[in-house]
C-alpha positions as CSV (number, residue, x, y, z in Angstrom):
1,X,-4.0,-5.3,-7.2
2,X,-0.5,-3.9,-7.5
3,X,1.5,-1.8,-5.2
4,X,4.6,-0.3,-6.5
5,X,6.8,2.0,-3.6
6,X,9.8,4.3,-5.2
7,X,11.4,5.1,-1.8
8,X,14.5,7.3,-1.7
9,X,17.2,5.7,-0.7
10,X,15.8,2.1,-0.8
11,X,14.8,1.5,-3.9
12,X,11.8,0.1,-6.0
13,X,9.1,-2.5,-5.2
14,X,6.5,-4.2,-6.4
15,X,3.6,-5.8,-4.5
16,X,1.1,-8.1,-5.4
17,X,-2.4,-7.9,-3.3
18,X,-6.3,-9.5,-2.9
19,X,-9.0,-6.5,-3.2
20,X,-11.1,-8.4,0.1
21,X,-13.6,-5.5,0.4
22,X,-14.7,-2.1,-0.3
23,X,-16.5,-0.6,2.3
24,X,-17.9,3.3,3.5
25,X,-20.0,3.7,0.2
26,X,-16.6,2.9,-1.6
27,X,-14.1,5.6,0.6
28,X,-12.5,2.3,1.7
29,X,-10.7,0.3,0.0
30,X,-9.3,-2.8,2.3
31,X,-6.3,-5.4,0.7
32,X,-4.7,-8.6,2.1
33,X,-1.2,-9.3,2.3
34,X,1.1,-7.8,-0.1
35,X,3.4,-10.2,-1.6
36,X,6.9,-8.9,-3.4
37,X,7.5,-9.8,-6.8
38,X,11.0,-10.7,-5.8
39,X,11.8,-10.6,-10.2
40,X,10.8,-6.6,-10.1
41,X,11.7,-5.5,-7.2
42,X,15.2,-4.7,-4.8
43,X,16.4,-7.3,-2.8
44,X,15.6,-5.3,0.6
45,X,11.8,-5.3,-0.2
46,X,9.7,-7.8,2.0
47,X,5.9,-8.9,2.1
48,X,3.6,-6.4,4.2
49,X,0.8,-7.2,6.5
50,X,-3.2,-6.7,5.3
51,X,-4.0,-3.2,5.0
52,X,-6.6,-0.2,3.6
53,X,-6.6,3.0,1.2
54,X,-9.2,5.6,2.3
55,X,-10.3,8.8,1.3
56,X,-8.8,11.9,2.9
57,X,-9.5,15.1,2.0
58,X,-7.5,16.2,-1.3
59,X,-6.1,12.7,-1.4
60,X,-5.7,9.3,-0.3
61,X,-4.2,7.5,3.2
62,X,-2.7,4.1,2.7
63,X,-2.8,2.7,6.2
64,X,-0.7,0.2,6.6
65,X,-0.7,-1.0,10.6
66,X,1.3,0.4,13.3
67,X,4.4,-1.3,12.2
68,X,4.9,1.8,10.1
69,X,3.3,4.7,12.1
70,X,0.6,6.4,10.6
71,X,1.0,5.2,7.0
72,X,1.6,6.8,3.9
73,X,-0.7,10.3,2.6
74,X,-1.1,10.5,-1.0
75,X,-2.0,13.9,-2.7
76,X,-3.5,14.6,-5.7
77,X,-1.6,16.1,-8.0
């Protein structure tokens, strides 16, 4: 899969990712490691560790390990 992350202030990436499993009757959505595409994205973007997408309410959580808190929300718009 691919994981592209406009942040303000530090710029665009794009990640490259293994689908390893969907679980929960499909709420759960679990990836490996995120690779950069170093030729589309900033030079301050690095590789990320394994991490999972579920379903939350109105939108969807992107957990991404406690290296970043509580991950990213994503609401439907």
């Amino acid at each position: 899969m691919t994981l592209i992350a406009d942040v303000q202030g530090s710029g665009h990436c794009e990640y490259t990712a293994k689908l390893s499993s969907v679980t929960d009757g499909g709420n759960r959505i679990n990836v490996g490691t995120a690779v950069v595409d170093k030729a589309r994205s900033g030079a301050m973007c690095r590789d990320t560790d394994a991490s999972f997408f579920t379903v939350a309410g109105s939108g969807i959580l992107h957990d991404v390990g406690p290296a970043h808190a509580s991950g990213y929300r994503y609401n439907r718009a």
